[in-house]
C-alpha positions in Angstrom: 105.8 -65.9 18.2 106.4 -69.5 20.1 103.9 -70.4 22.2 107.1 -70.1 25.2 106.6 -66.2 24.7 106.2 -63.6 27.7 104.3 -60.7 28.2 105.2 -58.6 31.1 103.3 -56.1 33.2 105.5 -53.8 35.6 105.2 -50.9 38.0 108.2 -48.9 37.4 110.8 -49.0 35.1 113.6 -50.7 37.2 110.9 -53.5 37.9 110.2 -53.7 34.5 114.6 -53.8 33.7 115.3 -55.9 36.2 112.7 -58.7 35.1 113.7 -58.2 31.5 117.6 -59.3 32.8 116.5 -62.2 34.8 115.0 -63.5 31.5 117.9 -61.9 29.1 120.1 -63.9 31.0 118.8 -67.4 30.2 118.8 -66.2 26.4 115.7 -64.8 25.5 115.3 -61.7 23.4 113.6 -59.2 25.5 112.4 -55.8 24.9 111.4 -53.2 27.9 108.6 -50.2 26.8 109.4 -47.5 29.1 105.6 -46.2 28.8 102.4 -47.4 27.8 101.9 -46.0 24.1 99.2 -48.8 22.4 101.8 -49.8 19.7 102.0 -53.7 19.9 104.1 -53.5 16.2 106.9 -52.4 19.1 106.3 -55.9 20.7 106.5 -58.4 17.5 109.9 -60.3 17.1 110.6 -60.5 21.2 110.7 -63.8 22.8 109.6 -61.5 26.2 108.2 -57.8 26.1 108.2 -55.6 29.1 105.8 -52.9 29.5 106.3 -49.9 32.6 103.4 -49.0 33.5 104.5 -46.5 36.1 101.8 -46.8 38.5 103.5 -47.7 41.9 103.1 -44.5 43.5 100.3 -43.4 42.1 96.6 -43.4 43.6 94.7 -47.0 43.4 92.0 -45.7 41.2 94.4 -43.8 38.6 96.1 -47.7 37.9 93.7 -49.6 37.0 93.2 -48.0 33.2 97.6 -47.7 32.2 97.5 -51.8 33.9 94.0 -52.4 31.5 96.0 -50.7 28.4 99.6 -52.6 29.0 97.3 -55.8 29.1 95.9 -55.4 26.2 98.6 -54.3 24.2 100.2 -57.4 24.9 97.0 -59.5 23.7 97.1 -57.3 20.9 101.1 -58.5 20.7 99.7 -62.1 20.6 101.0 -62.7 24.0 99.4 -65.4 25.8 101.4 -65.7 28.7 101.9 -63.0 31.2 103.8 -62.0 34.3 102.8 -59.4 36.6 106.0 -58.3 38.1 105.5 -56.9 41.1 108.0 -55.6 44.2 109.6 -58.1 46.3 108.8 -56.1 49.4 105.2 -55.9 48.5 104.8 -52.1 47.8 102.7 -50.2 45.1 98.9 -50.9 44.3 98.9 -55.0 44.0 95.1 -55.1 44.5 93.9 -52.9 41.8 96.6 -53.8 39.7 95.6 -57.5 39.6 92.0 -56.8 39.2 92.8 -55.0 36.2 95.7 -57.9 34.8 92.6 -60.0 35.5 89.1 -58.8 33.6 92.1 -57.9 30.7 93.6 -61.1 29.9 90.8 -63.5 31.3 92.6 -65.6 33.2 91.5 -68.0 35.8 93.9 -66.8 39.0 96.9 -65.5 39.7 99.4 -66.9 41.5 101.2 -64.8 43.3 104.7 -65.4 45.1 106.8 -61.7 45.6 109.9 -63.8 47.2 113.9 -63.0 46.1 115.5 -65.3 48.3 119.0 -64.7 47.4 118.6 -60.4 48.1 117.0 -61.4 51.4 113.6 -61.4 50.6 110.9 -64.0 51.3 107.7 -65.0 52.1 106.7 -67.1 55.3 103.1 -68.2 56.1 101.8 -65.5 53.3 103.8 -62.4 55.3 106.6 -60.5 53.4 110.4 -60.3 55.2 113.4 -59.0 54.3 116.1 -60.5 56.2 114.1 -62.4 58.2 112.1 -59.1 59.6 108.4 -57.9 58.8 109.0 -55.6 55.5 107.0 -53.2 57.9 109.6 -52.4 60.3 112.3 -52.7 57.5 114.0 -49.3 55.6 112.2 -50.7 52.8 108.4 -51.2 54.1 108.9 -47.3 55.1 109.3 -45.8 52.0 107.9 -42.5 52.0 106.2 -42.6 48.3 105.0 -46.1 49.1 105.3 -47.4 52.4 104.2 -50.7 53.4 101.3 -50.7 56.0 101.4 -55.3 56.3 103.4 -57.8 55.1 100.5 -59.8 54.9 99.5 -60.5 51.5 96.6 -62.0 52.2 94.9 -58.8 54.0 96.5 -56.7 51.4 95.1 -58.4 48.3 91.5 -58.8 49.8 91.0 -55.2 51.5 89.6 -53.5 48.6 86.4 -56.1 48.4 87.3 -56.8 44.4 89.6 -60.1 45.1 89.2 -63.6 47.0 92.6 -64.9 48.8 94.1 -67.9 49.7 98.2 -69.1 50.7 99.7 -72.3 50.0 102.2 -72.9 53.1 106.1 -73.8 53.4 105.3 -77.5 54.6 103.4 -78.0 51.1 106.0 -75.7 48.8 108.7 -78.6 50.5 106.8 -81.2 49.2 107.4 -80.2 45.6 106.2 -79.2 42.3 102.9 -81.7 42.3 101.8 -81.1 45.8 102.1 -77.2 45.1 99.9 -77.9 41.8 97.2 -79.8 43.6 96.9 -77.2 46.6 96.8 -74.0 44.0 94.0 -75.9 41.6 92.3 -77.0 45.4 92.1 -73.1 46.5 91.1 -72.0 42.7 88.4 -74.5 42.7 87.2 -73.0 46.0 86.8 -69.5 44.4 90.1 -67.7 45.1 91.1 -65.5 42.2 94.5 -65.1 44.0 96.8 -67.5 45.4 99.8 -66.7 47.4 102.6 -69.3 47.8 105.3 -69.3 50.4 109.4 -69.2 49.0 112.6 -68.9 51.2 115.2 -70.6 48.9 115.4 -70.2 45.0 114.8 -73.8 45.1 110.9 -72.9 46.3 110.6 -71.0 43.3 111.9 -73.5 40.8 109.1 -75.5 42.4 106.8 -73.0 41.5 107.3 -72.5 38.2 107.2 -75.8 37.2 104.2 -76.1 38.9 102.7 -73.1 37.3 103.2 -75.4 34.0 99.7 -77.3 35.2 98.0 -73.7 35.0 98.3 -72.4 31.4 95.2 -69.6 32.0 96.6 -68.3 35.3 99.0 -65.1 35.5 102.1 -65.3 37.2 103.2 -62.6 40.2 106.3 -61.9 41.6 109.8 -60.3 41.8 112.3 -61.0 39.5 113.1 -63.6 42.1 110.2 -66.1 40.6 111.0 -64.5 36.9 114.5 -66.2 37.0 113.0 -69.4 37.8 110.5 -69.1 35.1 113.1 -68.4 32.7 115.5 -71.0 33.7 112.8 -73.3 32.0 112.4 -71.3 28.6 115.0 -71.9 27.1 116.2 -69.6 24.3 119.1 -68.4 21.7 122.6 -67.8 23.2 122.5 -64.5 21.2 123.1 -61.3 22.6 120.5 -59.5 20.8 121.6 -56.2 21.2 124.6 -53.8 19.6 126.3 -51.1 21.9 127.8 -48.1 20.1 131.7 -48.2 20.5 131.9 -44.4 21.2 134.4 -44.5 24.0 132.9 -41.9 25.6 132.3 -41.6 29.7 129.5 -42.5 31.7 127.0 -40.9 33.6 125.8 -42.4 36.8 122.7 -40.8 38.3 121.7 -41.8 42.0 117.8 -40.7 42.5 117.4 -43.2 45.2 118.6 -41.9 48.6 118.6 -45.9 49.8 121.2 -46.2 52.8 122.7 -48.7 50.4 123.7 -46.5 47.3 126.0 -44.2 49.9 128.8 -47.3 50.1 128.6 -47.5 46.5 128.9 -44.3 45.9 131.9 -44.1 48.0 133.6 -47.0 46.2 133.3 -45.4 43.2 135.4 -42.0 44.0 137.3 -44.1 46.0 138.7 -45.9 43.1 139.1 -43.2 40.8 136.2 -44.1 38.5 134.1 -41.2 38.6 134.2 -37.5 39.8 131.0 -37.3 42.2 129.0 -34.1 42.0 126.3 -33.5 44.4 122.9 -32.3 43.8 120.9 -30.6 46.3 117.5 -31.0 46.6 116.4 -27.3 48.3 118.0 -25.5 45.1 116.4 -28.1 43.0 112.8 -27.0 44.0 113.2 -23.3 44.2 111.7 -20.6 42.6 111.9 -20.8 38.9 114.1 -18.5 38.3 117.0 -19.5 41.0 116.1 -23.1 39.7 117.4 -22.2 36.2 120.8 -21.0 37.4 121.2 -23.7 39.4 120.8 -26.0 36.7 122.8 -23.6 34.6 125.4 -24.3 36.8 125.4 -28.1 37.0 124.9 -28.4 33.4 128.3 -26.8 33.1 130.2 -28.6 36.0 128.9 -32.0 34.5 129.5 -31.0 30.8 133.2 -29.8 31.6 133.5 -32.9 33.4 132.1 -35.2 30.7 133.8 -33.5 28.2 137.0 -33.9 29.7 136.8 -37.8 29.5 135.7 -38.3 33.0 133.0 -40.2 34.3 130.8 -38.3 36.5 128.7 -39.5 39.4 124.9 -37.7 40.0 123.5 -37.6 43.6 121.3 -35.7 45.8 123.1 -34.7 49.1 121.8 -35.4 52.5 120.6 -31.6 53.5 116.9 -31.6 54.3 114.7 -29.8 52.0 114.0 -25.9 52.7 111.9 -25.4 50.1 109.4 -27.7 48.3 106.1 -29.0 49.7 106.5 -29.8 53.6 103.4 -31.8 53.0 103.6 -33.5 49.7 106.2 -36.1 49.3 105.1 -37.2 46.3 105.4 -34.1 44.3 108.4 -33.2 45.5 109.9 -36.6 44.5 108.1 -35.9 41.3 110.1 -32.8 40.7 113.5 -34.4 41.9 113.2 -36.9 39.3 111.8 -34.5 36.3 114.8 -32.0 37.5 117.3 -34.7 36.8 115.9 -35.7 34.0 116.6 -32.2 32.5 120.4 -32.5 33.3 120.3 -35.7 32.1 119.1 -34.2 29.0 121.3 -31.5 28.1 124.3 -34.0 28.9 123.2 -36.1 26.6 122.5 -33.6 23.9 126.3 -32.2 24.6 128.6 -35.2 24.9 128.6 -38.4 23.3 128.7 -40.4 26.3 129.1 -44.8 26.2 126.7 -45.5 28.8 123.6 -43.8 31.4 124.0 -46.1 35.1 120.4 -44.9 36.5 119.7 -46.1 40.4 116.0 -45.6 41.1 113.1 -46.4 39.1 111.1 -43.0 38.8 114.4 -41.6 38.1 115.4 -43.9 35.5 112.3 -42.9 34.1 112.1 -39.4 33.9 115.7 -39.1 31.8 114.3 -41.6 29.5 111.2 -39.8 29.0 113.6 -36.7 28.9 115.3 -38.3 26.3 112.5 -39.5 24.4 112.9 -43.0 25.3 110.9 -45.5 24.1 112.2 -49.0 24.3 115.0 -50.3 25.8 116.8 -53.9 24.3 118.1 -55.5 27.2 121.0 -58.4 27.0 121.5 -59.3 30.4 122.7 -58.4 33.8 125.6 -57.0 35.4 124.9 -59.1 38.6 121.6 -60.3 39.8 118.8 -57.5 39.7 121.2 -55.6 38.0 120.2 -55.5 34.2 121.3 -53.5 31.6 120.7 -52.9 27.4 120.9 -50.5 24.7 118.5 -47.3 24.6 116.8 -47.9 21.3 115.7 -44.8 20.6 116.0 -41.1 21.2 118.6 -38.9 21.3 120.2 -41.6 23.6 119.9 -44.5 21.1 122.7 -46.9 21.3 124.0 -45.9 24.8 124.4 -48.9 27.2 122.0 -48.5 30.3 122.4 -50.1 33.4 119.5 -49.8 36.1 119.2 -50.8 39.5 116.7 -50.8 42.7 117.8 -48.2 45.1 118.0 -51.4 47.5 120.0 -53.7 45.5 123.6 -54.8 45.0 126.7 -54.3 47.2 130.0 -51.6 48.0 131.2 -52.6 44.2 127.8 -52.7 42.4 128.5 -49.1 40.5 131.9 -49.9 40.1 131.1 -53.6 38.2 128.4 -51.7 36.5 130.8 -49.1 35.2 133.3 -52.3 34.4 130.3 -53.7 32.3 129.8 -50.7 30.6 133.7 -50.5 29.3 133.9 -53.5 28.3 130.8 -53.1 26.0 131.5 -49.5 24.4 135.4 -49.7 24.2 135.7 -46.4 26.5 
């Protein structure tokens, strides 16, 4: 393993896909480990391993040991460098999360920089925006599974009492790469175990990573904003290190993510004659057991018939409002969304051989590839920016192209290039 090796540490699964593409597509060999499961052998051979850690929405308490095990199955690995990907709009449980990336790997500080200019997001005087507004009062900061309570990094780093703070300003991330250096080792001397730097053009992050080269015992934190700019430094094999099964089969596209943005894409989709849309709906979905399995019954047939027929088919919930489910419990709810999908994603799969699996959402991505038995995914680059995909490795699903993508990300043609990508690939 050369000593330019990375070791990455995400909160959900399309976090953890779309930092393995920002680094696939500047040539490295990168593996993504959909679960923690304290097998490093899985890691050897990788130029950059990415390990889920699915701990976004969960309680603050309950991440601290699957962050602790990730950690140290990349030590284990013989990892010495690591990235804490976190999510550009600064959701999920960044303080306990980087307490435990710190007592695991030991490192000095990390330094900390969420920013992805070029989908809108950045960071000014230590606050989060997207498109120039507080992430608060954006669709995004209001997410009901992990909404965002202050863009201000700072605050949000230090509430808990476990870390110590500081931001390095716009005026001295303009000055470049040695004036960043000397204010980050300034504040570390001081005490801070964090650093937060300010970025609002992919040229600010380039000047971050190559001042991060002065720190070799700090962890790195950011979006896959900051990852491409560490990449772009790495270097790596031209190679696409992964082999997609020429099946010519269809393709599945699931939609968990009910993100304003996926109904355009959607739209372009059946629009164009790519896919034959099916809706889901979310009050049969959580109903009594046994009107649950009939329901499912029946979607497993339309989709099947569908599939089976050649044709690509398109997975999403519709916009009626739940009447049945917890009125109280988001969470849960979500939770049994995502493992209801994951079901029909499975007997799909186990049915038709299908060329590829387009998954939008990270907990839903998730829960078909558990479904599926889904270990590790070998990624080879990215259908656009933030857009990765690979080959399932394992599984039932083993050698069917995945694409994954943010509910957030991409535009009207995203799905539509994805499915492109996905042709191209398999021969279907």
């Amino acid at each position: 393993m050369t000593k330019l090796s990375m070791g990455v540490i995400a909160d959900d699964l399309t976090g953890a896909m779309d930092t393995a593409g920002a680094f696939a597509s500047k040539g490295q060999r990168v593996r993504v480990m959909c679960k923690t499961i304290s097998r490093p052998s899985l890691l050897t051979g990788v130029g950059v391993a990415c390990i889920n850690t699915q701990t976004r929405n969960v309680d603050p308490a309950f991440a601290l040991a699957p962050v602790r095990h990730a950690a140290k199955d990349l030590v284990d690995a013989g990892f010495g460098t690591f990235y804490k990907k976190i999510d550009s709009t600064g959701r999920g449980n960044l303080a306990a999360e980087f307490t435990a990336m710190l007592e695991t790997t030991e490192a000095v500080a990390i330094i900390v920089c969420p920013a992805f200019p070029r989908l809108g997001r950045t960071v000014v005087d230590g606050r989060v925006l997207v498109h120039g507004r507080p992430v608060q009062h954006t669709t995004e900061g209001q997410d009901a599974l992990a909404p965002v309570t202050s863009g201000n990094l700072v605050e949000l780093l230090t509430a808990e009492g476990e870390l110590t703070a500081a931001s390095v300003g716009r005026s001295i991330v303009d000055a470049g790469p040695g004036t960043i250096a000397a204010e980050i080792k300034a504040q570390a001397d001081k005490g801070h175990n964090v650093v937060v730097v300010d970025a609002v053009t992919d040229g600010h992050l380039d000047s971050l990573a190559d001042a991060s080269h002065e720190f070799p015992g700090f962890v790195l934190a950011g979006s896959a904003g900051l990852a491409y700019a560490i990449a772009g430094g790495m270097g790596g094999s031209t190679r696409n290190p992964v082999d997609a099964q020429v099946s010519g089969g269809p393709t599945l596209v699931i939609v968990g993510s009910r993100h304003e943005t996926n109904r355009g894409q959607l739209r372009a989709l059946v629009e164009k004659g790519r896919a034959t849309q099916i809706a889901l709906e979310p009050g049969e979905a959580l109903s009594e057991p046994v009107d649950r399995r009939v329901y499912m019954a029946r979607l497993l047939e339309s989709v099947r018939a569908e599939l089976s027929a050649g044709h690509n088919v398109s997975l999403a919930w519709s916009d009626a409002e739940l009447t049945s489910g917890s009125a109280t419990n988001p969470v849960a709810d979500a939770t049994d969304l995502d493992l209801f999908v994951g079901t029909l994603v499975y007997g799909a799969v186990r049915s038709v051989e299908l060329s590829g699996l387009v998954i939008v959402g990270g907990d839903t991505a998730f829960a078909a590839l558990g479904a599926l038995g889904g270990i590790s995914v070998d990624v080879a680059g990215e259908v656009e920016p933030g857009v990765p995909y690979g080959v399932i490795a394992d599984g039932p699903a083993a050698g069917v192209v995945l694409v994954t993508k943010a509910g957030g990300f991409g535009d009207e043609r995203t799905l539509v290039r994805a499915l492109d990508l996905v042709e191209g690939l398999t021969g279907s």
